[in-house]
N, C-alpha and C positions, 0 to 999 in steps of 0.2 A: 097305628095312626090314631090320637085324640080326636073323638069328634066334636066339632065345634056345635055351640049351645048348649041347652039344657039348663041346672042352676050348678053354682057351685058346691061340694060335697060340705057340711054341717061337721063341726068339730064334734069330736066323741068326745067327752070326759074336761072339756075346757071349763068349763062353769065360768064364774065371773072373767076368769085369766083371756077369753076368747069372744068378743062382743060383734054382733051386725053393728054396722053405725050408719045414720041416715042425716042426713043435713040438720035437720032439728035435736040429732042425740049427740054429733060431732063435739060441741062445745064441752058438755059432760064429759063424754067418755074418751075424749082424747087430751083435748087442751085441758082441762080441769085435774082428770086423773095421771095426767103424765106429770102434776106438781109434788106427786108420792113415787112413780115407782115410772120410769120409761116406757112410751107404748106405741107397740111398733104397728102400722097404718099399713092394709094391704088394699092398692087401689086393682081391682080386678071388676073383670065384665061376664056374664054368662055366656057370650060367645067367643072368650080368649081360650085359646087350647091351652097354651104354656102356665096360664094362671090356675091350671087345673092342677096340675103339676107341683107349682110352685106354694100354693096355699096350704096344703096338709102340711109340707114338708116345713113350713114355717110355724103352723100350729104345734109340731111334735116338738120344733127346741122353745116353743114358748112353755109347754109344759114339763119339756124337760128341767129348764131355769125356776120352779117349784116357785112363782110367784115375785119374780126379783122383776119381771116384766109381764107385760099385759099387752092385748093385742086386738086391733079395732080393722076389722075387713069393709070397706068402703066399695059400694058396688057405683062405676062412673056413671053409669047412664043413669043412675037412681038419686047423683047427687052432682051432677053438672057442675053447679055453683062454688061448692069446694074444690072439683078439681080442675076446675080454671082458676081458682084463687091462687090452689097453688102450683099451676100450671106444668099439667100432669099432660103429657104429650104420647106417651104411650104405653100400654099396661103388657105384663104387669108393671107396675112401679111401685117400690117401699121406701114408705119412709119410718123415721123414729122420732117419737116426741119426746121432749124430756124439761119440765120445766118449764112446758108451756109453749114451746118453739121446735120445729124440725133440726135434729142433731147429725142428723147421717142418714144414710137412705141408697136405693141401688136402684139399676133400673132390671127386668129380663128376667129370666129363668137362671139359676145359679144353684151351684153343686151344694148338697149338706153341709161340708164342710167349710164351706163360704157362710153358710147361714149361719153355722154354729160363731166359727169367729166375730160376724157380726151382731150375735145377740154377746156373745161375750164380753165383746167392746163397751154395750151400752151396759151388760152389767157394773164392767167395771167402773165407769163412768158414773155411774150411779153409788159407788159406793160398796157394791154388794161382793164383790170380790177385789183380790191383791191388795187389800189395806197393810199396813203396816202396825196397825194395832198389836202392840205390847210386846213386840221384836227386840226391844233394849234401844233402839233408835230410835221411837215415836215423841218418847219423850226431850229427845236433844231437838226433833225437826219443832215440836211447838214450841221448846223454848224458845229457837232462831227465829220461828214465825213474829214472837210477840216482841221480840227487838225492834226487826223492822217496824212494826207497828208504833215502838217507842222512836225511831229515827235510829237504832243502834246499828248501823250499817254494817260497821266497820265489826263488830263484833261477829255478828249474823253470818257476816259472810265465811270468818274464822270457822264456824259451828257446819256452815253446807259443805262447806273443802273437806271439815276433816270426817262429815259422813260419809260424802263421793268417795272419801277414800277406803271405808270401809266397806260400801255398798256402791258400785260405779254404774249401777242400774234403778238406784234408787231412784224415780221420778216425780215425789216429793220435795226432795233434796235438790234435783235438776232446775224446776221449776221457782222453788223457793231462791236460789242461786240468783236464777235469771232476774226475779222480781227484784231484788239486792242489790244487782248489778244497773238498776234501771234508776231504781232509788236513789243510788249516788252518780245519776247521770253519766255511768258510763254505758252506753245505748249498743255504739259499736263490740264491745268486748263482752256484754250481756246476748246481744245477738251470733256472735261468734262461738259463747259456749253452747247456746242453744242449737246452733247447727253441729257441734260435735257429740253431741246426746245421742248413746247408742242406740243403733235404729229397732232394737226391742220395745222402747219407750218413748216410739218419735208420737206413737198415737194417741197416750195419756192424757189424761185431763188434765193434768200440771201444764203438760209440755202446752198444750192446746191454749190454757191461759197464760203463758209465758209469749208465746206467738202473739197472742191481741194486744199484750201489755207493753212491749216492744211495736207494733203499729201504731198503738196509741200518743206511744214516747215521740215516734217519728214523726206524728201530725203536731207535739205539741209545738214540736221548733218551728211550726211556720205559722202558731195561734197567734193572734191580735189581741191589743187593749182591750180586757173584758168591759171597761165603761164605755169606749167607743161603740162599741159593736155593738152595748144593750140600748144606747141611745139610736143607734141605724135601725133599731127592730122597733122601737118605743115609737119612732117616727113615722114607720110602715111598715108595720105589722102582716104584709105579705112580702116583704122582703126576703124570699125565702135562703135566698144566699146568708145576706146576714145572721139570719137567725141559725144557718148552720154554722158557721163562722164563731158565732156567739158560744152556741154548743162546745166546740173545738175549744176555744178559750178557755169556759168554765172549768173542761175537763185538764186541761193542760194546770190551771189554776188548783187542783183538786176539787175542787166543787163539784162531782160526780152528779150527784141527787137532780141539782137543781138541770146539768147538761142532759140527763137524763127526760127532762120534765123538757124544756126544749127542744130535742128531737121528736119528742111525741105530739107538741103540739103541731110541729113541722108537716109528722106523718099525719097527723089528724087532716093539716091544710089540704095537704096536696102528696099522697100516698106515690106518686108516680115521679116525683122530682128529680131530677138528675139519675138517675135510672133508680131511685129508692134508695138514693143517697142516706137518709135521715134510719129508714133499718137496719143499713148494714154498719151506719156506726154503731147504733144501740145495739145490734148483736157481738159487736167487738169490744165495748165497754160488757155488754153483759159476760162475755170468755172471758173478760180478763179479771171480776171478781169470783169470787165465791158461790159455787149455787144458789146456798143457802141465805146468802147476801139479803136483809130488806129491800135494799135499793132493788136489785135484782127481780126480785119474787115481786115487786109490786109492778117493777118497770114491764116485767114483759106479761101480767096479768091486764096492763092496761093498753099494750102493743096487740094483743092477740085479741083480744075483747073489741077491738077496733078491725081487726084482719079478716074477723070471723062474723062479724055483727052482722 
């Protein structure tokens, strides 16, 4: 039997990879440094048994992942205000940051091998493993990338088929597909391949932005006149409807950046709105580009900056 209290046990050998974080260090060491490498959030108390349990066994695969992740141990009684913000109900609870935002997360005590899969995810997600780099197929996925990009639809989609057909797990290729399929407004049949994507690569980060990008498509068929709608806000600027509305448009419109810059002011108004209606768009436009994306990186640097403040 774990006795309850005491402190929790101090990583051996973690160095930077393994951080205390306290309400005033949180900003740095989690939202800041998860904009380089994933960092996974362990909300634990000195008198949780199971968090005894489950905290080494999470420090051993963060060091086991030689740096591709990083890991910030949050004690709740010492930091209240974070974990009501992000309304942490019972510990243990983990979450993963990545880019500035929670990516995935578990609640309880779970087996090694649970943990291992889950740092895996975020590696891969990161980049740090399963690339495709210099396979003989990297370079047909960027050509097709940069089509779409030109509007070559019709081409692009030619180039993902005849990957799938070489590689039918490729989720590069899956994703790339989908977005292709979205592009030349077939919404249904772009969502119908995505649901036949074998379920080894249902968890990918492709597939993951191929899911927002397809939600996104489906909101656009019901966006309104982007000038009506900027005059509804221009006219009452707590209009909160409208200016989600407006949001919806822009995006539907392309105009990413600017629907981006809309919902933030939204969340600035009134963070609670339709149950935080104005986040969980911006975390669906944010899945559905690129990490690495400006819009991205700046959008959720001034979402969390706001979450966290």
């Amino acid at each position: 039997m774990i006795e309850l209290g005491g402190t929790q046990p101090q990583p051996q050998g973690g160095g930077d990879l393994i951080k205390d974080v306290s309400e005033a260090t949180f900003m740095k060491d989690v939202v800041e440094a998860s904009q380089e490498v994933p960092v996974i959030v362990d909300f634990w108390a000195p008198w949780c048994g199971p968090c005894k349990t489950l905290g080494p066994m999470l420090e051993d695969a963060v060091k086991a992942a030689r740096g591709a992740v990083k890991m910030a141990k949050v004690n709740v009684d010492e930091a209240q205000q974070i974990a009501a913000q992000l309304r942490i109900q019972s510990i243990p609870t983990v979450y993963a940051f990545y880019q500035g935002q929670p990516v995935d997360g578990f609640q309880g005590a779970v087996q090694q091998s649970e943990i291992k899969a889950f740092v895996d995810r975020l590696v891969q997600q990161a980049g740090g493993a399963g690339a495709a780099e210099g396979d003989g197929l990297d370079e047909a996925l960027t050509a097709a990338e940069e089509m779409v990009e030109k509007g070559e639809t019709n081409d692009a989609l030619q180039v993902y088929q005849a990957i799938l057909g070489e590689d039918e797990k490729n989720a590069r290729a899956y994703g790339g597909l989908v977005k292709t399929l979205v592009a030349m407004g077939s919404v249904d049949q772009a969502e119908s391949v995505l649901n036949g994507a074998p379920a080894e690569i249902a968890t990918a980060p492709e597939l993951e932005a191929a899911h927002a990008q397809i939600a996104l498509a489906r909101q656009a068929e019901n966006a309104g006149p982007v000038a009506d709608l900027q005059a509804k806000v221009e006219a009452n600027p707590d209009d909160h409807q409208a200016r989600y509305d407006l949001a919806q448009a822009l995006q539907a419109a392309g105009r990413t950046e600017e629907a981006v810059d809309q919902l933030l002011e939204l969340f600035r108004r009134e963070k609670e709105w339709n149950d935080g209606a104005a986040k969980t768009l911006l975390f669906t436009i944010f899945d559905a580009l690129k990490p690495n994306d400006p819009i991205v990186l700046n959008g959720r640097r001034k979402l969390s900056s706001m979450i966290f403040a």
